[in-house]
N, CA, C and O of each residue as an XYZ file, in Angstrom:
856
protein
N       0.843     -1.202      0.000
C       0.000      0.000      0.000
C       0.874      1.246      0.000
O       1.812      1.339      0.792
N       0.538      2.359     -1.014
C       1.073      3.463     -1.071
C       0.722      4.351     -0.303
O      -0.459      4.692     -0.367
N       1.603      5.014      0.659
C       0.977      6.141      1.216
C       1.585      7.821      1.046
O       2.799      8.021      1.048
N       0.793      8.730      0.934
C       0.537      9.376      0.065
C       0.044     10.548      0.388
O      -1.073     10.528      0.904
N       0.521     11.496      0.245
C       0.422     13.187      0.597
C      -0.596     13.843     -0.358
O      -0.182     13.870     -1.517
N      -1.660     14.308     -0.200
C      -2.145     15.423     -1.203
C      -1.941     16.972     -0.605
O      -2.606     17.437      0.321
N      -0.769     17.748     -1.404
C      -0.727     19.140     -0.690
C      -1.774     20.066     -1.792
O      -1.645     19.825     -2.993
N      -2.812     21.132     -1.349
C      -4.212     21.220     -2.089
C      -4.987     20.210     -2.006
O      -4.870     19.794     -3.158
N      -5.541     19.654     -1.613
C      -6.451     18.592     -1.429
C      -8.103     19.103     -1.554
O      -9.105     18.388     -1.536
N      -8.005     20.685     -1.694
C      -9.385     21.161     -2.177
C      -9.538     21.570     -3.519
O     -10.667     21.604     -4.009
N      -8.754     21.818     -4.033
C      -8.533     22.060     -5.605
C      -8.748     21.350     -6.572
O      -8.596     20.128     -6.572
N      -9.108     21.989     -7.467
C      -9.510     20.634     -8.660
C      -8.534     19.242     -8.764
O      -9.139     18.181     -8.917
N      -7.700     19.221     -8.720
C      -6.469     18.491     -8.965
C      -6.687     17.577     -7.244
O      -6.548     16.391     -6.946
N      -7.017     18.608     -6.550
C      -6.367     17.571     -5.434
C      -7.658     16.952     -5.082
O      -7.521     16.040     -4.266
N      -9.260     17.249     -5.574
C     -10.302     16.754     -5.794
C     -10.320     15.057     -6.414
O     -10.553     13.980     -5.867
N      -9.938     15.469     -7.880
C      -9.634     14.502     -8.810
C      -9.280     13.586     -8.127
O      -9.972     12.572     -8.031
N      -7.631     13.793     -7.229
C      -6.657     13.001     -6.949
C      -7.892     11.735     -5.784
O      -8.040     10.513     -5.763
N      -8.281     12.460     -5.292
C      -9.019     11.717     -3.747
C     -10.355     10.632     -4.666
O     -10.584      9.456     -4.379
N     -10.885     11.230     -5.491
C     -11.645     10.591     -6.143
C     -11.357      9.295     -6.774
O     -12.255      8.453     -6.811
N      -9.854      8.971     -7.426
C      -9.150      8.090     -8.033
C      -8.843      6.990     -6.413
O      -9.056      5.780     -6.332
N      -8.321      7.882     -5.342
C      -7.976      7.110     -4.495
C      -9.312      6.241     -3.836
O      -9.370      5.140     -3.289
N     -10.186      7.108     -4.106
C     -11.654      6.447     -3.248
C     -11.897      5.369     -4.005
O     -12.592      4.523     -3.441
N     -11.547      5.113     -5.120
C     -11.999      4.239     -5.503
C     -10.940      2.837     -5.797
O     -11.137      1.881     -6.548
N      -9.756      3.134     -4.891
C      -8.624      1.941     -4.985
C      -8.407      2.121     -3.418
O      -7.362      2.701     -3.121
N      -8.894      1.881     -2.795
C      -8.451      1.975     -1.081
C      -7.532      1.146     -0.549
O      -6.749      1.212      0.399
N      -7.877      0.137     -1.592
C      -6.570     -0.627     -0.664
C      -5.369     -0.734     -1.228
O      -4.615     -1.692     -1.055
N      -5.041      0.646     -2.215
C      -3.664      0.462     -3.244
C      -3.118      1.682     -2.364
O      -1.898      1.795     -2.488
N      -3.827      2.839     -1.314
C      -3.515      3.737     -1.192
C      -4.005      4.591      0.302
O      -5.176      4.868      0.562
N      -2.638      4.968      1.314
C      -3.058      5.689      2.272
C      -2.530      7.115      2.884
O      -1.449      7.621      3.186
N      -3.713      7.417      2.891
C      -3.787      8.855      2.371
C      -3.239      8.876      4.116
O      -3.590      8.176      5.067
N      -1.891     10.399      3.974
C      -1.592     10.542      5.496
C      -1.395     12.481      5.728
O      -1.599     13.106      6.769
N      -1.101     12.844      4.847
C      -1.182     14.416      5.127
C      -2.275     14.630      3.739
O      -2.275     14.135      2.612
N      -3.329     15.782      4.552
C      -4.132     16.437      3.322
C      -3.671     17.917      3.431
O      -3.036     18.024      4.480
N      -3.730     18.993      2.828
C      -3.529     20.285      2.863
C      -4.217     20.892      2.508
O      -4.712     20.320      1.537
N      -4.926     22.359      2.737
C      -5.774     23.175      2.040
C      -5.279     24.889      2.199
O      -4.906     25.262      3.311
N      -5.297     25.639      1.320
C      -5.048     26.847      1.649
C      -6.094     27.560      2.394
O      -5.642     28.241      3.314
N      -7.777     27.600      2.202
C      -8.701     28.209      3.130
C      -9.978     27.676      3.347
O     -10.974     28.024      3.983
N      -9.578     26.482      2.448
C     -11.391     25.831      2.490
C     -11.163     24.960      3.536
O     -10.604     23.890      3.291
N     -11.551     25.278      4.832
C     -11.623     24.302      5.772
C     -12.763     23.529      5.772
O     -12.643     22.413      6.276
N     -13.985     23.886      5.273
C     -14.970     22.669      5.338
C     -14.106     21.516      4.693
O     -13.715     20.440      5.147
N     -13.942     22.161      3.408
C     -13.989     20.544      2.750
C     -12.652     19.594      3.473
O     -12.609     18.371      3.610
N     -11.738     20.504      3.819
C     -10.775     19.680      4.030
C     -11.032     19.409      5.513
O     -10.201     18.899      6.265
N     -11.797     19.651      5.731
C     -12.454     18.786      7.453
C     -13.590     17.637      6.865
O     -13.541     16.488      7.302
N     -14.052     17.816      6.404
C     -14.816     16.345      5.659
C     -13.980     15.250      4.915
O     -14.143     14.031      4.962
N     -12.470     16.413      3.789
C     -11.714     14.797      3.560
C     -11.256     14.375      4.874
O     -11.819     13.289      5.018
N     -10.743     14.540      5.647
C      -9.841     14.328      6.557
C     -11.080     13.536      7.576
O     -10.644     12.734      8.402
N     -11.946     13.663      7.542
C     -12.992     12.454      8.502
C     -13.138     11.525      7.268
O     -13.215     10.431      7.828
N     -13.222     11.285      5.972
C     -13.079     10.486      5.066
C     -11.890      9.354      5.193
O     -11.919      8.204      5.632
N     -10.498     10.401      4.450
C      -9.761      9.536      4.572
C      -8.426      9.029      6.140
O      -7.643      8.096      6.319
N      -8.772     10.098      6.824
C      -8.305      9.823      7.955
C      -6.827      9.940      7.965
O      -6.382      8.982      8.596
N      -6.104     10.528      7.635
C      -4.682     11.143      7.079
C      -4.571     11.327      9.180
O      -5.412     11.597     10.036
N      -3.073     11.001      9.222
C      -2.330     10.996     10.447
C      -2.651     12.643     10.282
O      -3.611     13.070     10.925
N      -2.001     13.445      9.570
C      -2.158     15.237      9.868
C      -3.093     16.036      8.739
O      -3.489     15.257      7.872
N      -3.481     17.248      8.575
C      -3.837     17.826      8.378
C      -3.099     19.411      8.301
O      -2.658     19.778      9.390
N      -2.961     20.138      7.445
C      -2.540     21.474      7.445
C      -3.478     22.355      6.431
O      -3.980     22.008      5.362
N      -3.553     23.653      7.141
C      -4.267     24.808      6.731
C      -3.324     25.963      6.603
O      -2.607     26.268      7.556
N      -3.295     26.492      5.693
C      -1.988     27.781      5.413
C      -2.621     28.797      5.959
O      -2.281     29.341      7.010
N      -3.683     29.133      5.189
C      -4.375     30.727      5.520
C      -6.024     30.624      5.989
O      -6.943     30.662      5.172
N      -6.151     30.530      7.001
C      -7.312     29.963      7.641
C      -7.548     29.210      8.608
O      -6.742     28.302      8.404
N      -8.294     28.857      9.858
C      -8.556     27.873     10.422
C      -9.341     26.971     10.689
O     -10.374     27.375     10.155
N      -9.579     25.977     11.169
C     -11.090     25.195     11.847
C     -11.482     25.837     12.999
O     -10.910     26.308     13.982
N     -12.933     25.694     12.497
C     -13.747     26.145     13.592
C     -13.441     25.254     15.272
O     -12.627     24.360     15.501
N     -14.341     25.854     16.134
C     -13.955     24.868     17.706
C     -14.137     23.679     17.364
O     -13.241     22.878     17.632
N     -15.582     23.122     16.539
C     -16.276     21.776     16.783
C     -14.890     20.753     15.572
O     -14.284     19.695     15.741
N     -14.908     21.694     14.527
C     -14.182     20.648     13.690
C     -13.030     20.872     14.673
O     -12.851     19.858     15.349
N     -12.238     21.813     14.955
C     -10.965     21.008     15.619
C     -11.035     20.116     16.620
O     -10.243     19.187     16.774
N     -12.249     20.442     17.524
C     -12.434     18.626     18.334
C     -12.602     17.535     18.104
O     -12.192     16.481     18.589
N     -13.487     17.904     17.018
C     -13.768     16.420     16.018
C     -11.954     15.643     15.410
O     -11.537     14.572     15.849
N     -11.351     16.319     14.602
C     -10.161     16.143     14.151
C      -9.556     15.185     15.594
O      -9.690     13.966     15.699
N      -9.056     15.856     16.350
C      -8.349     15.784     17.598
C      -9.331     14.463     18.170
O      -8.517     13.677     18.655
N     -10.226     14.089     18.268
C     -11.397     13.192     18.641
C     -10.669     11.916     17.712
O     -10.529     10.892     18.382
N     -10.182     11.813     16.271
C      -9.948     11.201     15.266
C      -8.536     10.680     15.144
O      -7.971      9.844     14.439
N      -8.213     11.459     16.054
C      -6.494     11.719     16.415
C      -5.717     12.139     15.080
O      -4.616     11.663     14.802
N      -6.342     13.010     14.329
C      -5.794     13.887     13.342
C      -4.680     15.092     13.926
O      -5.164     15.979     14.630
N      -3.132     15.124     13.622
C      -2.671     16.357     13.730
C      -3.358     18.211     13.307
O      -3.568     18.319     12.098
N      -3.548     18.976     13.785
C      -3.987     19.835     12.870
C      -2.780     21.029     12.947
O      -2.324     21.504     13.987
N      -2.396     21.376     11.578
C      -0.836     22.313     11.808
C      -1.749     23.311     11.121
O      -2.886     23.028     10.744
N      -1.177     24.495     10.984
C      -1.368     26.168     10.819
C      -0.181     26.666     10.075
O       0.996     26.567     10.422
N      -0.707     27.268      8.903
C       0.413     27.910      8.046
C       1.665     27.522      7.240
O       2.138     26.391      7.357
N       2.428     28.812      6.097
C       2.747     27.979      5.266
C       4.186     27.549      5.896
O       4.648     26.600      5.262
N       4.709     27.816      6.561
C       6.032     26.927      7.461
C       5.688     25.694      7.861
O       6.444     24.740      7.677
N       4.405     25.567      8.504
C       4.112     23.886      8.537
C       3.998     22.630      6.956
O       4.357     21.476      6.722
N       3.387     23.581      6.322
C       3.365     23.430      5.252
C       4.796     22.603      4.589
O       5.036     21.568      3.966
N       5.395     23.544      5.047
C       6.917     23.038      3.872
C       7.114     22.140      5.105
O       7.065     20.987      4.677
N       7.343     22.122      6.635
C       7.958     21.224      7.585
C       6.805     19.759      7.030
O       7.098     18.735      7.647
N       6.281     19.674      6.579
C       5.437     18.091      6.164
C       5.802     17.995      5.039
O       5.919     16.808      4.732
N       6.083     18.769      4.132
C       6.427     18.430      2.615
C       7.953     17.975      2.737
O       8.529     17.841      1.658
N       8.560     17.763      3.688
C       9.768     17.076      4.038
C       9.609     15.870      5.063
O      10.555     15.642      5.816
N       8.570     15.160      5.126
C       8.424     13.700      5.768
C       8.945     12.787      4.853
O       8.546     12.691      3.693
N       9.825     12.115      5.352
C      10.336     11.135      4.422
C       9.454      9.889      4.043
O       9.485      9.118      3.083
N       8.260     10.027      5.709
C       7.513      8.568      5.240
C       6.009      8.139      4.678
O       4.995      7.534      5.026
N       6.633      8.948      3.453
C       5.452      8.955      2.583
C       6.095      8.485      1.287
O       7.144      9.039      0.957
N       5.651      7.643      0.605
C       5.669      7.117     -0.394
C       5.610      8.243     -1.906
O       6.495      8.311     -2.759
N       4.623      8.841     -1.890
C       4.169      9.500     -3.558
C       3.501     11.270     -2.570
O       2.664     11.506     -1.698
N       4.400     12.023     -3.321
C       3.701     13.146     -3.103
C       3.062     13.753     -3.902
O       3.748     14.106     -4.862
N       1.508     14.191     -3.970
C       0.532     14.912     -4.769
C       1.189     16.631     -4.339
O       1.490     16.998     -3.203
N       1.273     17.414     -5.540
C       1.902     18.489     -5.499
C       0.585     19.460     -6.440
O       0.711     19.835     -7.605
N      -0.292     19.633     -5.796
C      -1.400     20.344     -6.749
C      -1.467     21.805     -5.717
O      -2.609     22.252     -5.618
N      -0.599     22.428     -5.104
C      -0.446     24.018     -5.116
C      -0.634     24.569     -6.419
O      -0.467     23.765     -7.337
N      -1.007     25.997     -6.800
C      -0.953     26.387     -7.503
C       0.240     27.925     -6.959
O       0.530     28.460     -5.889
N       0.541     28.088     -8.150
C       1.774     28.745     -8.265
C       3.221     28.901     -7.493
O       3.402     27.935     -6.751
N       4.081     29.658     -7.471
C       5.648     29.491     -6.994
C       5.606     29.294     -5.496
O       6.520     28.968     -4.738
N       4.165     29.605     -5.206
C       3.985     28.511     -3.427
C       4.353     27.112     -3.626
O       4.615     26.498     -2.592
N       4.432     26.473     -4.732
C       4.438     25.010     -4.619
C       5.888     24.065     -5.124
O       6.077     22.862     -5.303
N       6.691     25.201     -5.230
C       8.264     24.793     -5.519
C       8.847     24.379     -4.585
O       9.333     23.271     -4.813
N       9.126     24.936     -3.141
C       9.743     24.724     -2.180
C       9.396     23.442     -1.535
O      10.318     22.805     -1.027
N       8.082     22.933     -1.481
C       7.372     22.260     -1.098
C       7.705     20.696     -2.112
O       7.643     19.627     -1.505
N       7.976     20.687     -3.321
C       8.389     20.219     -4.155
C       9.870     19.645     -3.801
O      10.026     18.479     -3.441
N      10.917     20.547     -3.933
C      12.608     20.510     -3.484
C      12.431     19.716     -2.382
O      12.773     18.534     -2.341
N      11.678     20.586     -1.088
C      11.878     19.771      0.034
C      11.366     18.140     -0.019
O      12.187     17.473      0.610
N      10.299     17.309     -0.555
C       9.907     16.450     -0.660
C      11.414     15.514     -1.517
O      11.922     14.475     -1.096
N      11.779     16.196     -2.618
C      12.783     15.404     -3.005
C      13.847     15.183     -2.547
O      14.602     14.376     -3.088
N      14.195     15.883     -1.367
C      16.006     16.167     -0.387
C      15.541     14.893      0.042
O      16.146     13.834     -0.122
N      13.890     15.117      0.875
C      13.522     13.712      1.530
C      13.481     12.109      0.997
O      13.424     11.084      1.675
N      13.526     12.257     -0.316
C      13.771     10.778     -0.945
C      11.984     10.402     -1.564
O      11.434      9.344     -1.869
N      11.621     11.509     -1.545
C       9.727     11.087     -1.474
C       9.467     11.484     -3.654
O       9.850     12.393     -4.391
N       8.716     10.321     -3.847
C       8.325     10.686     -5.325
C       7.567     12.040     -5.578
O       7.393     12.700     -4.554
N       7.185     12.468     -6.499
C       6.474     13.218     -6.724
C       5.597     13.156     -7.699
O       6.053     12.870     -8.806
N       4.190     13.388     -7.581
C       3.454     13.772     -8.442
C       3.067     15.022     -8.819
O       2.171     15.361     -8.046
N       3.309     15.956     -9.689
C       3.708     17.364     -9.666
C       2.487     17.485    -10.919
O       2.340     16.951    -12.018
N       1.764     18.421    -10.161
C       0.693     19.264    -11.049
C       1.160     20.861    -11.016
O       0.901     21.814    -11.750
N       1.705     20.755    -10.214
C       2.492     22.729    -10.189
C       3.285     22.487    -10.744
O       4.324     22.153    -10.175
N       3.231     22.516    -11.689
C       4.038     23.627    -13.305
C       5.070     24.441    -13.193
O       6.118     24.501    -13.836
N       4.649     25.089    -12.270
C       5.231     26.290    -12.096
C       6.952     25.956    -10.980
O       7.974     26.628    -10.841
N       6.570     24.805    -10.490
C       7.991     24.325     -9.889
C       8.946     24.306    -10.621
O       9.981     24.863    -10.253
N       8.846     23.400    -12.371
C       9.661     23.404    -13.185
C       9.851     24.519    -13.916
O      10.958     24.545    -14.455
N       9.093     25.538    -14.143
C       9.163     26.660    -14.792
C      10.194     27.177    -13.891
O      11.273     26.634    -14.128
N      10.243     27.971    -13.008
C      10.876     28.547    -11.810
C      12.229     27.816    -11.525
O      13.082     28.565    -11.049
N      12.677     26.293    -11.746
C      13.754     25.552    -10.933
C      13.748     24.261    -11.752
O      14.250     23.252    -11.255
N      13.246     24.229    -12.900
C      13.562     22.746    -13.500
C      15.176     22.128    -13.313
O      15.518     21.073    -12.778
N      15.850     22.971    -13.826
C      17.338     22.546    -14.438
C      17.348     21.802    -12.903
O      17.407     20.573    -12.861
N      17.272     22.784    -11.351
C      17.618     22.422     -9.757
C      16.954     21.404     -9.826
O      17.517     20.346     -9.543
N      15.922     21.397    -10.118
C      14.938     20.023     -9.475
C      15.111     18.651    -10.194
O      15.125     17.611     -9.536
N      15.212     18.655    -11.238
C      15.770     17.410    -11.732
C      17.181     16.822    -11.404
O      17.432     15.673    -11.041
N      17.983     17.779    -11.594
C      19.195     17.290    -10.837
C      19.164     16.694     -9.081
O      19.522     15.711     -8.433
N      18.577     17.839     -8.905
C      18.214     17.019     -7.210
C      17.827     15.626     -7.217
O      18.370     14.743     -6.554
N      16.274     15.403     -8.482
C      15.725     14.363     -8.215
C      16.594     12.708     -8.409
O      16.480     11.619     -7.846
N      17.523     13.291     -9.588
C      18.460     12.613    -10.036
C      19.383     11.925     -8.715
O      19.335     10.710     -8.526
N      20.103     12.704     -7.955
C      20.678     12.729     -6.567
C      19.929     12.020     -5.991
O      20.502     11.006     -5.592
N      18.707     12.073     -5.703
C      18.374     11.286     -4.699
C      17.429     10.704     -4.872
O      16.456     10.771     -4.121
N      17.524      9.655     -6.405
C      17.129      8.555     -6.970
C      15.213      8.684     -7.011
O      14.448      7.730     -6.871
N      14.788     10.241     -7.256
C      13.182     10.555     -7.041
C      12.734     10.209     -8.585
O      13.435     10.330     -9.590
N      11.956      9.944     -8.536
C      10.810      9.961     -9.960
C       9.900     11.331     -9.582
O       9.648     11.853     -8.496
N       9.511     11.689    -10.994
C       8.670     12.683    -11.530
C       7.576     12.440    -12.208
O       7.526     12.231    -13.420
N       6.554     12.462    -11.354
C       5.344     11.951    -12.417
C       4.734     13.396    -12.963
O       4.729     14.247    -12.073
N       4.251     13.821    -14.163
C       3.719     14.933    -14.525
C       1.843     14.073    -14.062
O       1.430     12.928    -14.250
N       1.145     15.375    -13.395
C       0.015     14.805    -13.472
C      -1.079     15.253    -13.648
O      -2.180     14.765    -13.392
N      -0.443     17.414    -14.662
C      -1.461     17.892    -14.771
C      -1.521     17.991    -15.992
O      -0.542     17.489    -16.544
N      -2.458     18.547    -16.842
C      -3.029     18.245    -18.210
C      -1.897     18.017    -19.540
O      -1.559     16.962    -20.076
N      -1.443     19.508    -19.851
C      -0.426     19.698    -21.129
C       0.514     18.782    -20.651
O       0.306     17.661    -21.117
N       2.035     18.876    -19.451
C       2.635     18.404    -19.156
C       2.584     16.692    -18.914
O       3.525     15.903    -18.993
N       1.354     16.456    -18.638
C       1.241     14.645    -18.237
C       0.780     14.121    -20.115
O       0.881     13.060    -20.730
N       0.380     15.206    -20.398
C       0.336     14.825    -21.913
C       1.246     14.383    -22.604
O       1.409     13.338    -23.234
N       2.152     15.764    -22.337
C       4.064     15.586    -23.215
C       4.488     14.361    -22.610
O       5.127     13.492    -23.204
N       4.090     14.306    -21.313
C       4.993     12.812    -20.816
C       4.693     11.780    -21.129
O       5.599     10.949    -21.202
N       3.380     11.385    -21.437
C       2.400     10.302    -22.033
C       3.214      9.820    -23.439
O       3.862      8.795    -23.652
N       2.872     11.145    -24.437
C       3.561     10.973    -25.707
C       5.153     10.455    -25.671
O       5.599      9.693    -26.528
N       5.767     10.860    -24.808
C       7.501     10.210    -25.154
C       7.528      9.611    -24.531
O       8.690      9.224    -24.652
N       6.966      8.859    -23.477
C       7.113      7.628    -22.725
C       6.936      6.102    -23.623
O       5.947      5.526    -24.075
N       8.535      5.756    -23.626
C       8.212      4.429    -24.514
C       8.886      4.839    -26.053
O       9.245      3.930    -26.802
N       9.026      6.290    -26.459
C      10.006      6.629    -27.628
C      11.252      6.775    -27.552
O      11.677      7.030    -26.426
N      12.197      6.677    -28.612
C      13.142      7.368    -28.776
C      13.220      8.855    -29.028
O      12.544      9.435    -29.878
N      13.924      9.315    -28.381
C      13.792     11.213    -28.331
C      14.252     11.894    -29.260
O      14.040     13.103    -29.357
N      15.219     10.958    -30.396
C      15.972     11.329    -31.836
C      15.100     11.381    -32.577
O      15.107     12.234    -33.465
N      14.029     10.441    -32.435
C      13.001     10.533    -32.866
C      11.847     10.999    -33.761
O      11.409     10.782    -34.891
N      11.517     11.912    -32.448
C      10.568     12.849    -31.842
C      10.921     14.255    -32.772
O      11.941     14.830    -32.392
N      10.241     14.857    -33.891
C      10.530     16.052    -34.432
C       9.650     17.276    -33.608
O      10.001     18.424    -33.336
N       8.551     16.662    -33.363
C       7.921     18.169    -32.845
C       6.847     17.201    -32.401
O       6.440     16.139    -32.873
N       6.528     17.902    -31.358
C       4.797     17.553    -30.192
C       3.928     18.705    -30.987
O       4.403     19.459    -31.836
N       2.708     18.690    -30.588
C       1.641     19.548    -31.027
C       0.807     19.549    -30.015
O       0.391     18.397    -29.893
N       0.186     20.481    -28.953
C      -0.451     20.350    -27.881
C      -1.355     21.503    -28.569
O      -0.988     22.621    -28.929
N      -2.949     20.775    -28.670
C      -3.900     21.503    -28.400
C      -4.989     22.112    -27.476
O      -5.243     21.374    -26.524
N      -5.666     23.217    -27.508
C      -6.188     24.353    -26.376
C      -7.625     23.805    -26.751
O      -7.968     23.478    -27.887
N      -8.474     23.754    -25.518
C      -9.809     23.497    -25.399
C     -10.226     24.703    -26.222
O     -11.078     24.617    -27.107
N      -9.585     25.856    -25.896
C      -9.952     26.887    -26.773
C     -11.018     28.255    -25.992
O     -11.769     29.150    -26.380
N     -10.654     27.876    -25.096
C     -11.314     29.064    -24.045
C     -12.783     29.605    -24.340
O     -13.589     29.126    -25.138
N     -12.929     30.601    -23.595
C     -14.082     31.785    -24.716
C     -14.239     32.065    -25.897
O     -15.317     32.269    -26.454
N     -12.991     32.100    -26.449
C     -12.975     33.428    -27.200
C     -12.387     32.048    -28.704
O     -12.106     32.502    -29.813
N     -12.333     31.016    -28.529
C     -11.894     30.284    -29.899
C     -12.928     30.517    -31.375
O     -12.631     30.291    -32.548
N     -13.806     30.880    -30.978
C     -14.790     31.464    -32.408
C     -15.107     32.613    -32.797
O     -15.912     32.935    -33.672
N     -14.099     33.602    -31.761
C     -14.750     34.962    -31.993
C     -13.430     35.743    -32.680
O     -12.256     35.623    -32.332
N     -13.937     36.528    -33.693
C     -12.970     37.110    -34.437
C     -12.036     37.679    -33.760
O     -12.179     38.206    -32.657
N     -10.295     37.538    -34.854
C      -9.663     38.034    -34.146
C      -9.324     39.338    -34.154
O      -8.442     39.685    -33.368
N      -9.795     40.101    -34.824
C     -10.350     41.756    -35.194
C     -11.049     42.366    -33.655
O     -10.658     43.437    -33.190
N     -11.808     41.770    -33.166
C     -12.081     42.196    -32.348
C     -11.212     41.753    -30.747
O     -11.702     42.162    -29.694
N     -10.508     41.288    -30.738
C     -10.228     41.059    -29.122
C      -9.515     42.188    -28.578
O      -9.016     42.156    -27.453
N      -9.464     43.027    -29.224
C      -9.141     44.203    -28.334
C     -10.033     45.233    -27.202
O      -9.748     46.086    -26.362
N     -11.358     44.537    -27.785
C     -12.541     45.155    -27.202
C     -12.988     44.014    -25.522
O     -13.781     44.403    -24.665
N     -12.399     42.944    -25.474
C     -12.696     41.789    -24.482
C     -12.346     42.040    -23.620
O     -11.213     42.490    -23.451
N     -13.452     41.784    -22.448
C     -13.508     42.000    -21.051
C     -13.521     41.247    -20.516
O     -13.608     40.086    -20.916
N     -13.423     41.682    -19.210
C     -12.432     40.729    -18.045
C     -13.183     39.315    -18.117
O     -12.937     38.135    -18.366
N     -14.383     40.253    -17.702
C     -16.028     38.953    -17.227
C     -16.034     38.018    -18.639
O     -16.593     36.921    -18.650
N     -15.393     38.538    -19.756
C     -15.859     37.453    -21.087
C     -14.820     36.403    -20.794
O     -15.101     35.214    -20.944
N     -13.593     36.804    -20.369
C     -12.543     36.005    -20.264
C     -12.843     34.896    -18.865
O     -12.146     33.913    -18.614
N     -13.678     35.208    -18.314
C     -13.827     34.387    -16.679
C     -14.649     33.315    -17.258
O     -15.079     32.392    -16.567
N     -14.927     33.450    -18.820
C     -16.292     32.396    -19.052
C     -15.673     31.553    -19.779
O     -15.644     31.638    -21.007
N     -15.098     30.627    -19.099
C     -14.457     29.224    -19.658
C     -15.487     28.136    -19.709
O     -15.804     27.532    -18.684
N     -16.371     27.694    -21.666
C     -16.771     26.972    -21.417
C     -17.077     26.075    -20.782
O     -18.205     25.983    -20.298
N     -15.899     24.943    -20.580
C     -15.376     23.730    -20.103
C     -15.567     23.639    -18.467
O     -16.178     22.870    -17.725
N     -14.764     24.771    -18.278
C     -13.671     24.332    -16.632
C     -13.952     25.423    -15.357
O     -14.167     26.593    -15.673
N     -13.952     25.157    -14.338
C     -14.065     25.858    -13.747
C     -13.188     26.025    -12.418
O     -13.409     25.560    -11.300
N     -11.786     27.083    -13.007
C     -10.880     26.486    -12.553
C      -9.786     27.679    -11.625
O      -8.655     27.694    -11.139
N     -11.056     28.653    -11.787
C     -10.881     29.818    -10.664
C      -9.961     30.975    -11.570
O      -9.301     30.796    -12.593
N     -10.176     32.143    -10.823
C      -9.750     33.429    -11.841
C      -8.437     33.466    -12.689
O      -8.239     33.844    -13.844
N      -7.201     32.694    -11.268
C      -6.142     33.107    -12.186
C      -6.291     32.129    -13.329
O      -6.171     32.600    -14.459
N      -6.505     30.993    -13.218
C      -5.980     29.573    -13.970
C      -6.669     30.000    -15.672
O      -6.056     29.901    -16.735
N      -8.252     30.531    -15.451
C      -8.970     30.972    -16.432
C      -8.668     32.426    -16.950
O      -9.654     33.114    -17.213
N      -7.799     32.808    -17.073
C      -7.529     34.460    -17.841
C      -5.975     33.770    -18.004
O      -5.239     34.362    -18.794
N      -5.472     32.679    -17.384
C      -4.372     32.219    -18.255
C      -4.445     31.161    -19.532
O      -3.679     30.877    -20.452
N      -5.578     30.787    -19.170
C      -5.995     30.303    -20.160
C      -6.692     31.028    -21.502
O      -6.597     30.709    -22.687
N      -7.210     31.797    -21.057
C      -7.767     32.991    -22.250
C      -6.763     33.025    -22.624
O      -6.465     32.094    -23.372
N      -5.888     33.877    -22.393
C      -4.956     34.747    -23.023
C      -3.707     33.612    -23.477
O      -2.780     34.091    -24.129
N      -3.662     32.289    -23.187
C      -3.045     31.250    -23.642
C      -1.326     31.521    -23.100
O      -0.284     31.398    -23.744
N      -1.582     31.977    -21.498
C      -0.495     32.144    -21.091
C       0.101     31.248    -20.919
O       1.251     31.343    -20.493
């Protein structure tokens, strides 16, 4: 049995992740969950899957959920220093890395000093520190699983090729709002048109980076 960190555990990604696990329980045990402010939900996973700790960055539990937790014998830590002090437990098997943005690098490094895999949906770790982080991972014999959309894509496709290969990838865009609307006009597009991502609903920043095909 794998056991297994989700840091975001309220986020789409770290949603997904719990959903896959609910349904293999006995391949997988869940021991730290994390949330940046949604304490409901991450007081309902955490009576779900019953994770040894719990951490909240910016926010807390109310009285009843922290008795309940503590009742469960759940750790409950506070903020983002606890944060990175758990993303360095060595005894966890696979770490879920679904922070969003350069909050989720450090958290990343530290997991790999520790010898812990990674499953990396923050992007933005390798953007920021690829060349560092692979070499680290290299050092201390870590795997890299990509496990968010474009990136687990690219990895999908060359997994199993030769890389001499390989002339060019082609990654296509769901295509946001704005994929049918002339391109004469996007100078006139507003904020609110850009927040209207057919598909996804995947909160302000993620969707105006996606508009704008950042």
């Amino acid at each position: 049995m794998k056991r297994i960190s989700v840091l975001g555990s309220t986020g789409s990604i770290g949603v997904q992740t719990l959903d896959v696990i609910r349904d293999h329980k006995n391949d997988f045990q869940i021991v730290l969950l994390t949330a940046n402010v949604n304490n409901d939900l991450l007081f309902s996973q955490s009576l779900e899957f019953k994770p040894d700790s719990v951490c909240l960055v910016n926010g807390e539990f109310n009285v009843d959920q922290s008795l309940e937790l503590k009742r469960q014998d759940i750790k409950i830590y506070y903020g983002r220093n606890e944060l990175i002090n758990l993303a360095s437990r060595s005894d966890i098997d696979i770490m879920l890395n679904a922070l969003v943005g350069y909050f989720g690098m450090e958290p990343t490094i530290k997991a790999i000093k520790s010898g812990v895999n990674i499953a990396l949906s923050n992007k933005e770790s390798m953007v920021m520190a690829g060349s560092l982080i692979n070499q680290l991972a290299k050092e201390n014999d870590v795997k890299i699983f990509p496990v968010d959309s474009e990136h687990s894509a690219i990895w999908q496709c060359l997994t199993g090729e030769k890389i001499n290969q390989v002339k060019r990838l082609i990654l296509t865009g769901s295509g946001g709002p704005f994929r049918n609307r002339p391109i004469q006009t996007f100078s006139s597009i507003k904020i609110e048109e850009a927040l209207k991502h057919p598909n996804w609903n995947m909160g302000a920043k993620i969707t105006i980076d996606s508009a704008t095909m950042m």
